[in-house]
PDB file of N, CA, C and O in Angstrom:
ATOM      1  N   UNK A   1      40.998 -70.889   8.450  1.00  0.00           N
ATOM      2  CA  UNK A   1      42.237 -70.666   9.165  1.00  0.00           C
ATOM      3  C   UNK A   1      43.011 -71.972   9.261  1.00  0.00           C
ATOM      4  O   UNK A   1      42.403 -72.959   9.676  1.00  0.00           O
ATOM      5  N   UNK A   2      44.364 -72.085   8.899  1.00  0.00           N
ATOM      6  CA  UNK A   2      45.267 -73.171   9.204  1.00  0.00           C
ATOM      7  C   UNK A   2      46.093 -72.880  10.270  1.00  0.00           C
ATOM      8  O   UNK A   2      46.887 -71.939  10.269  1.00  0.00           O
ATOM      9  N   UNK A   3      45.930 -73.676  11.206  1.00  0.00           N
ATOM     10  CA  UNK A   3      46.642 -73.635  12.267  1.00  0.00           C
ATOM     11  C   UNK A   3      47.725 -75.074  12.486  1.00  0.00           C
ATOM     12  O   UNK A   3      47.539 -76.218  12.071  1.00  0.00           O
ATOM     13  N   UNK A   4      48.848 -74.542  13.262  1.00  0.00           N
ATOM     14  CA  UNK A   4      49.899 -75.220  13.393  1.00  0.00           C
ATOM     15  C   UNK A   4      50.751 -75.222  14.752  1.00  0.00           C
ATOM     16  O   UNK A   4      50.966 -74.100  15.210  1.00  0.00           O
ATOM     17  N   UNK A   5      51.245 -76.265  15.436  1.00  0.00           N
ATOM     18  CA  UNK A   5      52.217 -76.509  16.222  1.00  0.00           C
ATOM     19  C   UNK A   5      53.420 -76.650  15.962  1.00  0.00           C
ATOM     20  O   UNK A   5      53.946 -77.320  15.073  1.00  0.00           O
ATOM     21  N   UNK A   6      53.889 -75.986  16.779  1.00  0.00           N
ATOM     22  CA  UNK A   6      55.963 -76.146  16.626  1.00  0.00           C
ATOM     23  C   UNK A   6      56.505 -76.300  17.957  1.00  0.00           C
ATOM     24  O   UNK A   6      56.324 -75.550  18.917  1.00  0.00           O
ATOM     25  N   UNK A   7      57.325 -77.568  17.894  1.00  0.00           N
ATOM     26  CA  UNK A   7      57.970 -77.865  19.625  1.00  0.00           C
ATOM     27  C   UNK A   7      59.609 -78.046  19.129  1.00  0.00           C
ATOM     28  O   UNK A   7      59.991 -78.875  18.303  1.00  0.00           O
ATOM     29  N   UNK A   8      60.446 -77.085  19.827  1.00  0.00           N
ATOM     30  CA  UNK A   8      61.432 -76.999  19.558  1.00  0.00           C
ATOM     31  C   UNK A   8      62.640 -76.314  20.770  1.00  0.00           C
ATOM     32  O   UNK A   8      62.164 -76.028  21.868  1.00  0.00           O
ATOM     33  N   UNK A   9      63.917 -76.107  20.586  1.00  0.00           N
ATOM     34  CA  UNK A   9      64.670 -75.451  20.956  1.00  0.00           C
ATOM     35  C   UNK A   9      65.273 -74.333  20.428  1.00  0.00           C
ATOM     36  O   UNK A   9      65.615 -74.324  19.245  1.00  0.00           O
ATOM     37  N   UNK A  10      65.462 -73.302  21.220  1.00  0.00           N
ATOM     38  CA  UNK A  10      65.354 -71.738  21.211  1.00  0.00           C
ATOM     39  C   UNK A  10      67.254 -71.612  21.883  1.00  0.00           C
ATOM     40  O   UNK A  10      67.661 -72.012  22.974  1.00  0.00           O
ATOM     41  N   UNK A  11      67.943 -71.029  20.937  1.00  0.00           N
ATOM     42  CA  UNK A  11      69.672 -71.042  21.411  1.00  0.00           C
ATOM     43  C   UNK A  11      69.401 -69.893  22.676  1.00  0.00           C
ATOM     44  O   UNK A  11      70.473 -69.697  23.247  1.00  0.00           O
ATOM     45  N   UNK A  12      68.546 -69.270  23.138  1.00  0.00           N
ATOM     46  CA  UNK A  12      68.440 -68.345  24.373  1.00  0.00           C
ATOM     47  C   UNK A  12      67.347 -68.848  25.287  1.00  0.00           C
ATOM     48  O   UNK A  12      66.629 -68.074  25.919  1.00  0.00           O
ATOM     49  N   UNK A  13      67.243 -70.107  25.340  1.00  0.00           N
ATOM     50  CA  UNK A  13      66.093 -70.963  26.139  1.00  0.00           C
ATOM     51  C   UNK A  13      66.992 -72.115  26.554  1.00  0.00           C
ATOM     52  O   UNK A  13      67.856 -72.711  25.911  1.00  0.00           O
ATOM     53  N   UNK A  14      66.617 -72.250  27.632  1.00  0.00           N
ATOM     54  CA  UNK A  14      66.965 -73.924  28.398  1.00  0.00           C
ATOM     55  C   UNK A  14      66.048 -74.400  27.981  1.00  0.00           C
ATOM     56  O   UNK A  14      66.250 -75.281  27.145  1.00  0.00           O
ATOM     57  N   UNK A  15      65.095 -74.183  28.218  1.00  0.00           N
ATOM     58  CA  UNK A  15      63.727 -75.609  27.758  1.00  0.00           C
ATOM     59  C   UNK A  15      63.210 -75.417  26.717  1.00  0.00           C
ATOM     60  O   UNK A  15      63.064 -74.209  26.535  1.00  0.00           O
ATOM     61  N   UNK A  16      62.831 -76.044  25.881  1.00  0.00           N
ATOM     62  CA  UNK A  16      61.442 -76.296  24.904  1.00  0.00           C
ATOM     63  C   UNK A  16      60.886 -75.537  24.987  1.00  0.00           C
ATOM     64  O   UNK A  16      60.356 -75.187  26.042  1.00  0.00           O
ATOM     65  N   UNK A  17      60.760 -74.870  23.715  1.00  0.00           N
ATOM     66  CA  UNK A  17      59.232 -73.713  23.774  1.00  0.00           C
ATOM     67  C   UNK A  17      58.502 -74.393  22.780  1.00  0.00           C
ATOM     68  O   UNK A  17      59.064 -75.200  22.040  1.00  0.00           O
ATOM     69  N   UNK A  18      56.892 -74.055  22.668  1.00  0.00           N
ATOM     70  CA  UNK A  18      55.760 -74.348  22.115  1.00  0.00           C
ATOM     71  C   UNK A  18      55.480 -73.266  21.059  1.00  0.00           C
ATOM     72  O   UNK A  18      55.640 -72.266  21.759  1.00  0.00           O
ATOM     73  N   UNK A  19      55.189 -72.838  19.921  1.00  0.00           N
ATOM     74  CA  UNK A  19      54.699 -71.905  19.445  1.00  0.00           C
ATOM     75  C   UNK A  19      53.234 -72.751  18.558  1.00  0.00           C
ATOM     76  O   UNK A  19      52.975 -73.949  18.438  1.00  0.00           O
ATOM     77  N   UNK A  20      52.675 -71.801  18.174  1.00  0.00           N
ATOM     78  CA  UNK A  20      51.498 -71.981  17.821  1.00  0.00           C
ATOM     79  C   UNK A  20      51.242 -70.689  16.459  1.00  0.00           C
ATOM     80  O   UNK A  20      51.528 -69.492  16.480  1.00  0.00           O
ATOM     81  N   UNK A  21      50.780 -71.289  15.667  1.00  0.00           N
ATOM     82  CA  UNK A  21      50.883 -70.328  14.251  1.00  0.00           C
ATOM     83  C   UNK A  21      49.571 -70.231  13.771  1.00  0.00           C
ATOM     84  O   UNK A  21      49.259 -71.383  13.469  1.00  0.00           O
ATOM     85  N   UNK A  22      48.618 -69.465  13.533  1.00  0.00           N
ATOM     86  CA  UNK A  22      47.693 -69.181  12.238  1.00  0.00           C
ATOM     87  C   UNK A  22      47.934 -68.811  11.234  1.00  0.00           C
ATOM     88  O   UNK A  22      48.543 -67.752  11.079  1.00  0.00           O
ATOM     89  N   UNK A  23      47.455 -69.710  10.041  1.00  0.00           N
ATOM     90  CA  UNK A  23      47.779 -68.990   8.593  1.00  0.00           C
ATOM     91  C   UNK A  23      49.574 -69.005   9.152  1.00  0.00           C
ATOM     92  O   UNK A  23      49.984 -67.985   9.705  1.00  0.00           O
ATOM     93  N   UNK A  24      50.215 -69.800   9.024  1.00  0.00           N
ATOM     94  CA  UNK A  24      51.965 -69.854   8.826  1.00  0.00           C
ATOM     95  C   UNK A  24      52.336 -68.514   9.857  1.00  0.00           C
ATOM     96  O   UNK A  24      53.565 -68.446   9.870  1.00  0.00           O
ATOM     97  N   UNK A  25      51.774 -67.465  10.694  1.00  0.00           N
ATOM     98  CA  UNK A  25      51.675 -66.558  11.417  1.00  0.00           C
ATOM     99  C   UNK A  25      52.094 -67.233  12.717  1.00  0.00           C
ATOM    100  O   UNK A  25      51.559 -68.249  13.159  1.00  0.00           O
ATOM    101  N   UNK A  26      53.242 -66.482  13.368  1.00  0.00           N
ATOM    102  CA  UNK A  26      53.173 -67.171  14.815  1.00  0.00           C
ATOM    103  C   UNK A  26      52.352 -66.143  15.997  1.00  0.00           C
ATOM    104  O   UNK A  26      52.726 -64.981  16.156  1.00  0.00           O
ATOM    105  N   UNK A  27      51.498 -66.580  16.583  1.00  0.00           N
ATOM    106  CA  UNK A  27      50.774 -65.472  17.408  1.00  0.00           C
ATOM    107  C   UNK A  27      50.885 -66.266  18.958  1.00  0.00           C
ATOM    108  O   UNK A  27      50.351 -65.613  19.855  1.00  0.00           O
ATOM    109  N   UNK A  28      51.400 -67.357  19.314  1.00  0.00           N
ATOM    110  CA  UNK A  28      51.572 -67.758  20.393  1.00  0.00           C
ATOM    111  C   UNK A  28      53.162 -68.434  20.783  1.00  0.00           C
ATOM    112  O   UNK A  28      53.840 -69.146  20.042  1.00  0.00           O
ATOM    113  N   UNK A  29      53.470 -68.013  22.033  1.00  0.00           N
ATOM    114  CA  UNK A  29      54.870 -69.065  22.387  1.00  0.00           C
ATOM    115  C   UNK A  29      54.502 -69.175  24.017  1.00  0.00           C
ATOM    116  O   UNK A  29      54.028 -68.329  24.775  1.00  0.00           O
ATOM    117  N   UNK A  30      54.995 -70.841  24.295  1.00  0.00           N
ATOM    118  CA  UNK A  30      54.759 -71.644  25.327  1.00  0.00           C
ATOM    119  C   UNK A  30      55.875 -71.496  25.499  1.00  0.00           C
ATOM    120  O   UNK A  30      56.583 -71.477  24.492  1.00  0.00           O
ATOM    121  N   UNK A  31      56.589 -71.310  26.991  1.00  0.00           N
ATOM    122  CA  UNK A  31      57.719 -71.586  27.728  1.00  0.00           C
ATOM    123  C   UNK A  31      57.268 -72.644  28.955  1.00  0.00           C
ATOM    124  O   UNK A  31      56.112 -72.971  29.225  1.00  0.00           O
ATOM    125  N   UNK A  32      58.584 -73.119  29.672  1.00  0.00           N
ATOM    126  CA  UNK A  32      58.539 -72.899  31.138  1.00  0.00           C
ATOM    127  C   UNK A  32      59.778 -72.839  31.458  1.00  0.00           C
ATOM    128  O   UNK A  32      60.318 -73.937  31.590  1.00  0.00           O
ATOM    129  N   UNK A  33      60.463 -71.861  31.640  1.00  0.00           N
ATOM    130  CA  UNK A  33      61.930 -71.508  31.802  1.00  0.00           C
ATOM    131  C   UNK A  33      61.743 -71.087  33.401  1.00  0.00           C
ATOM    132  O   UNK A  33      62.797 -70.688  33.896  1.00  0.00           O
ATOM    133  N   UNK A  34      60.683 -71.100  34.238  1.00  0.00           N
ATOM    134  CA  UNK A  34      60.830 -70.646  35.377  1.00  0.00           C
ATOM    135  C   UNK A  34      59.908 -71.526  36.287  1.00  0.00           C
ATOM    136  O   UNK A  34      59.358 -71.158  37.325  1.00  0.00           O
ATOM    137  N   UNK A  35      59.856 -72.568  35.790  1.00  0.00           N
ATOM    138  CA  UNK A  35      58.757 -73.781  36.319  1.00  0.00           C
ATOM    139  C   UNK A  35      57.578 -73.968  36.554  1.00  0.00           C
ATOM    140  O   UNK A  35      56.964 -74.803  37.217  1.00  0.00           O
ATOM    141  N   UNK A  36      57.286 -73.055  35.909  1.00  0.00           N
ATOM    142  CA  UNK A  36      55.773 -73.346  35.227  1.00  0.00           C
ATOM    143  C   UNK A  36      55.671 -72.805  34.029  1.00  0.00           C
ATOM    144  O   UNK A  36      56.552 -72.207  33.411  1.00  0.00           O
ATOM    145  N   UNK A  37      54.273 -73.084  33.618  1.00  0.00           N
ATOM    146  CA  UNK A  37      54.206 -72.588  31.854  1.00  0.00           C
ATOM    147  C   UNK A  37      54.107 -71.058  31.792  1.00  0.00           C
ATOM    148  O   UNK A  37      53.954 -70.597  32.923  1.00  0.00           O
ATOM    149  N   UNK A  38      54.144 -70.162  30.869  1.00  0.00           N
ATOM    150  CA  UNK A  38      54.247 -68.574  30.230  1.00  0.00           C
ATOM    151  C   UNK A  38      54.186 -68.791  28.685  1.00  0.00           C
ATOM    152  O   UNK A  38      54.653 -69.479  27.777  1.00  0.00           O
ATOM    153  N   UNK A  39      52.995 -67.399  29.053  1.00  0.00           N
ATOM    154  CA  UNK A  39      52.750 -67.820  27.359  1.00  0.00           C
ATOM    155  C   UNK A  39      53.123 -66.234  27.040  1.00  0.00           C
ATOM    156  O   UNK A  39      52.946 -65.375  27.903  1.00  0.00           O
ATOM    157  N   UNK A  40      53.711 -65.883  25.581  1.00  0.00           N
ATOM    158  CA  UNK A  40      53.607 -64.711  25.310  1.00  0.00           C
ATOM    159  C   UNK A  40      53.130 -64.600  24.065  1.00  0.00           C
ATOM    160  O   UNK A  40      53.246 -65.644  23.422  1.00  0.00           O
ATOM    161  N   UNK A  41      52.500 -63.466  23.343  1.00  0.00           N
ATOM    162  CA  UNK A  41      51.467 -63.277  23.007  1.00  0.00           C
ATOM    163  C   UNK A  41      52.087 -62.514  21.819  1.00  0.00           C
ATOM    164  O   UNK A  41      52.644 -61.449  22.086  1.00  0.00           O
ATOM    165  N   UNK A  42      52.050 -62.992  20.360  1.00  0.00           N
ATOM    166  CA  UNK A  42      52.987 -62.375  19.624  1.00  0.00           C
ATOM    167  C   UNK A  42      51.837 -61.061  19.271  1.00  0.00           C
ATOM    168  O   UNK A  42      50.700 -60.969  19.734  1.00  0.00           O
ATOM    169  N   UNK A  43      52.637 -59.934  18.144  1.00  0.00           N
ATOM    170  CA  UNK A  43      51.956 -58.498  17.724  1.00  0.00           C
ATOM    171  C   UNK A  43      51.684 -59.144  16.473  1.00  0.00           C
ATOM    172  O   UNK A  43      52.630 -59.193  15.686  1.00  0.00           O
ATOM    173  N   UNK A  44      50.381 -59.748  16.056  1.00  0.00           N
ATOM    174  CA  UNK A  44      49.872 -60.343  14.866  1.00  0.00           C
ATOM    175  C   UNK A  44      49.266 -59.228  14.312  1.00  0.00           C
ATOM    176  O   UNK A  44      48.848 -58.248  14.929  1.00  0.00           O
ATOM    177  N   UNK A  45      49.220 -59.557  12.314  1.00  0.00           N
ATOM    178  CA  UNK A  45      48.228 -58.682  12.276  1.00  0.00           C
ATOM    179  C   UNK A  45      46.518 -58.802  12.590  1.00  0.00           C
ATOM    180  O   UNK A  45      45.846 -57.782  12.744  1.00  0.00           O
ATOM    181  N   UNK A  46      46.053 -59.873  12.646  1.00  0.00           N
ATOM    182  CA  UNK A  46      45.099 -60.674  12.617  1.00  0.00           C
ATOM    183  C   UNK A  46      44.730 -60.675  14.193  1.00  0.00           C
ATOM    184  O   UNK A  46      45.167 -61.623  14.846  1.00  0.00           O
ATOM    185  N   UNK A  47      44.007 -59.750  14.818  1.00  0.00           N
ATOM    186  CA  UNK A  47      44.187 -59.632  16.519  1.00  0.00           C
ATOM    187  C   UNK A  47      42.861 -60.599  17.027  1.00  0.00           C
ATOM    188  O   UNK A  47      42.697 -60.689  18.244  1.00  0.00           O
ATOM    189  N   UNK A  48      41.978 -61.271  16.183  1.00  0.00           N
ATOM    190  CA  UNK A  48      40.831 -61.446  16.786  1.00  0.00           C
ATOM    191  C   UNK A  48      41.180 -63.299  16.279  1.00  0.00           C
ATOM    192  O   UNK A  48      41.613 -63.610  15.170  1.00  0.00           O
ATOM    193  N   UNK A  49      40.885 -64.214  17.307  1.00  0.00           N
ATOM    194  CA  UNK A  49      40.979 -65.917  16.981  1.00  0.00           C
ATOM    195  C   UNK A  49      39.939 -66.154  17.498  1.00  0.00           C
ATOM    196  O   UNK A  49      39.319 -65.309  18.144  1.00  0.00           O
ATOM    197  N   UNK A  50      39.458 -67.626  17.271  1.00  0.00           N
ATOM    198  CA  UNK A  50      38.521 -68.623  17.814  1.00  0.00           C
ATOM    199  C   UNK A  50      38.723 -68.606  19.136  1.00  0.00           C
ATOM    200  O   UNK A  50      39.903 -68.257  19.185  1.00  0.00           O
ATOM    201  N   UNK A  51      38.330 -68.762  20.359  1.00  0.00           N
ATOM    202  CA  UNK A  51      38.838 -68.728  21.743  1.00  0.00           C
ATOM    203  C   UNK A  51      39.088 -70.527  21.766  1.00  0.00           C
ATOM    204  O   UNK A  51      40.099 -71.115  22.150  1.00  0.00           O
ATOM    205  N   UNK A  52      38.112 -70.986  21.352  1.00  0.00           N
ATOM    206  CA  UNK A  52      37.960 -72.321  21.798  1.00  0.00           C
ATOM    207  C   UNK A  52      39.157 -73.363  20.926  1.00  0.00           C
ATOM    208  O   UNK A  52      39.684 -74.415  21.288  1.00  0.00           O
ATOM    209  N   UNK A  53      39.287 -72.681  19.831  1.00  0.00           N
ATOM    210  CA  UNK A  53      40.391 -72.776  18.867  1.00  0.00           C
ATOM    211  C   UNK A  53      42.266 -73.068  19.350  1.00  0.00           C
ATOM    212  O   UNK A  53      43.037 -74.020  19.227  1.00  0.00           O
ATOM    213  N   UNK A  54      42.380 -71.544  19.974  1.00  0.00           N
ATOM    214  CA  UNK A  54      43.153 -71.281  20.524  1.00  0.00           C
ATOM    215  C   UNK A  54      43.455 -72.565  22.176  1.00  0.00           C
ATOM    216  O   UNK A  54      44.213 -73.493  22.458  1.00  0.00           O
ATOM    217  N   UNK A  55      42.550 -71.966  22.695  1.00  0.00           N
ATOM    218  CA  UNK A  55      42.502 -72.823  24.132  1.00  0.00           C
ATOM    219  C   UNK A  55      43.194 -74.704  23.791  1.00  0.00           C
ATOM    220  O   UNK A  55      44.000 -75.384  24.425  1.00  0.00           O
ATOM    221  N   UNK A  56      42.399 -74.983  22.521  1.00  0.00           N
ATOM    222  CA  UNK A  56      42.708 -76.551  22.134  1.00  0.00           C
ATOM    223  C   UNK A  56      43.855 -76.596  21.995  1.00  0.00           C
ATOM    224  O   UNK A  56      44.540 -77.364  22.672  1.00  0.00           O
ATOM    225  N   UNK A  57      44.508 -75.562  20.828  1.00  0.00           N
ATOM    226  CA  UNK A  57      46.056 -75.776  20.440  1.00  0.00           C
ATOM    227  C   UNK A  57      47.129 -75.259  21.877  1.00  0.00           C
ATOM    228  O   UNK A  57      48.280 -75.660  22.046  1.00  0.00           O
ATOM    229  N   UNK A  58      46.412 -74.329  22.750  1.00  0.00           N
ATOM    230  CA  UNK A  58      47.688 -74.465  24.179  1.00  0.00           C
ATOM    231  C   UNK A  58      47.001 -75.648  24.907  1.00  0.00           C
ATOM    232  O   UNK A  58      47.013 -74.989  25.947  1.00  0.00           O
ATOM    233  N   UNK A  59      46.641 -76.356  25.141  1.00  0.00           N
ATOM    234  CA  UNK A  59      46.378 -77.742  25.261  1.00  0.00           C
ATOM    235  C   UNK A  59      47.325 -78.378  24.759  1.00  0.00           C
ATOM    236  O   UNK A  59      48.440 -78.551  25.252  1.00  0.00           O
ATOM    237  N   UNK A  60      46.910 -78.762  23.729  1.00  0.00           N
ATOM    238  CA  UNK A  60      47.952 -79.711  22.944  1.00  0.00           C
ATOM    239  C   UNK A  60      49.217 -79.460  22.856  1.00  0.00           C
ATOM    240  O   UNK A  60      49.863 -80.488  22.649  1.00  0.00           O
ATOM    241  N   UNK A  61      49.853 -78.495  22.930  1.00  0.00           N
ATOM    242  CA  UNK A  61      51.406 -77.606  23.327  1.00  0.00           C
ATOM    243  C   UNK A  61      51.621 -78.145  24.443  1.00  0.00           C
ATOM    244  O   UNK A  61      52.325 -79.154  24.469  1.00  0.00           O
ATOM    245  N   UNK A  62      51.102 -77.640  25.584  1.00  0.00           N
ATOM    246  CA  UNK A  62      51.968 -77.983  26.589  1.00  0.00           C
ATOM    247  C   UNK A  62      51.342 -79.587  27.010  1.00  0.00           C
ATOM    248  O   UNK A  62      51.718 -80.201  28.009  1.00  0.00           O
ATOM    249  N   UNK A  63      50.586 -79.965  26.281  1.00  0.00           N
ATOM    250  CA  UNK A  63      51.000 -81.673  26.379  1.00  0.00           C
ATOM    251  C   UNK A  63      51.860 -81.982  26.135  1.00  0.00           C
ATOM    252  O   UNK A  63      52.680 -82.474  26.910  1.00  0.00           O
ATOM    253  N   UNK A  64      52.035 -81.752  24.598  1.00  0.00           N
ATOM    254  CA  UNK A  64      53.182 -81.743  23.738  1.00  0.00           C
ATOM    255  C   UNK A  64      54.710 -81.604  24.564  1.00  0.00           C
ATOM    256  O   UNK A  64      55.449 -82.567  24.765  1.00  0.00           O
ATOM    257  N   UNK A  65      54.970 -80.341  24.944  1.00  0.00           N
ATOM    258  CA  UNK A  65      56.118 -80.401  26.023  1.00  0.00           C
ATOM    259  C   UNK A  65      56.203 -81.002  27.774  1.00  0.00           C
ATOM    260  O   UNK A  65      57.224 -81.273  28.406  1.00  0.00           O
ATOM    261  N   UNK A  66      54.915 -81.074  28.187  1.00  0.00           N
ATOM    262  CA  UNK A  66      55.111 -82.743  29.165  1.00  0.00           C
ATOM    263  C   UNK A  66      55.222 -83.807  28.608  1.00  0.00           C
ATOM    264  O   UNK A  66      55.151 -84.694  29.459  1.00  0.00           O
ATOM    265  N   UNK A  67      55.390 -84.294  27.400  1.00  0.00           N
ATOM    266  CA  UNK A  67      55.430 -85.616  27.095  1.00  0.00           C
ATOM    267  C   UNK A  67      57.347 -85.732  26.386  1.00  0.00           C
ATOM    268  O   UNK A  67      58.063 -86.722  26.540  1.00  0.00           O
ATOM    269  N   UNK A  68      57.645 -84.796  25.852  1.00  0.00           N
ATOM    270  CA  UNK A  68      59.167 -84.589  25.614  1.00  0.00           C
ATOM    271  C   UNK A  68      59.917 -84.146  26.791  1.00  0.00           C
ATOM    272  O   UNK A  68      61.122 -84.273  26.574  1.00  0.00           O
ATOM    273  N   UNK A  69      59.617 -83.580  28.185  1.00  0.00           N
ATOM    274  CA  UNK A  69      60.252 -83.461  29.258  1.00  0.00           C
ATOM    275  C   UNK A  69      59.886 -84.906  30.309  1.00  0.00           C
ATOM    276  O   UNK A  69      60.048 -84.721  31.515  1.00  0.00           O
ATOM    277  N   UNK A  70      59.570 -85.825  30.009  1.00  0.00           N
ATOM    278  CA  UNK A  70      59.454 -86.989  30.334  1.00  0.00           C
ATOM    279  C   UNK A  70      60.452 -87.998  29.898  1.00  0.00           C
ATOM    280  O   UNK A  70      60.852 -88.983  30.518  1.00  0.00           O
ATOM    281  N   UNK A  71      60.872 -87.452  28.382  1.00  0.00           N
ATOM    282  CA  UNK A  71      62.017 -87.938  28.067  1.00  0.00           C
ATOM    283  C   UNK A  71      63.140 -88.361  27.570  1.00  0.00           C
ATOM    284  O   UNK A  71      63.709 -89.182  26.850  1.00  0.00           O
ATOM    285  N   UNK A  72      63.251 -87.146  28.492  1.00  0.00           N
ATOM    286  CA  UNK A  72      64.996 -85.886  28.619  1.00  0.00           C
ATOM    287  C   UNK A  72      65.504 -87.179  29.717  1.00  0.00           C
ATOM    288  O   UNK A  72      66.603 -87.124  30.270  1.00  0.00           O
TER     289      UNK A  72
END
């Protein structure tokens, strides 16, 4: 499995969202548009991941977006 991070801006988002991709697949997005983090959970075809896998890369996401909302 290749997995990937994306930290970016969304034209229907105030803040930074996080997404998270398997295999070029996006199956995760990080917000905090309401002051704290929300994750939503894309309709992949691929329904079953690593847990521990997963858990690392929303880790590293919303590091990822505390360290760019530090400095805004």
């Amino acid at each position: 499995m290749e997995w990937d991070i994306s930290v970016g801006s969304a034209f229907d988002r105030e803040d930074l969202i996080a997404n998270i991709f398997c295999d070029r697949e996006g199956i995760i997005e990080i917000s905090q548009e309401n002051g704290y983090y929300e994750i939503y959970f894309s309709n992949s075809k691929n329904r079953e991941y690593p847990l521990d896998k997963v858990l690392e890369l929303i880790k590293k996401a919303t590091d990822r977006l505390d360290e760019l909302k530090k400095t805004k």
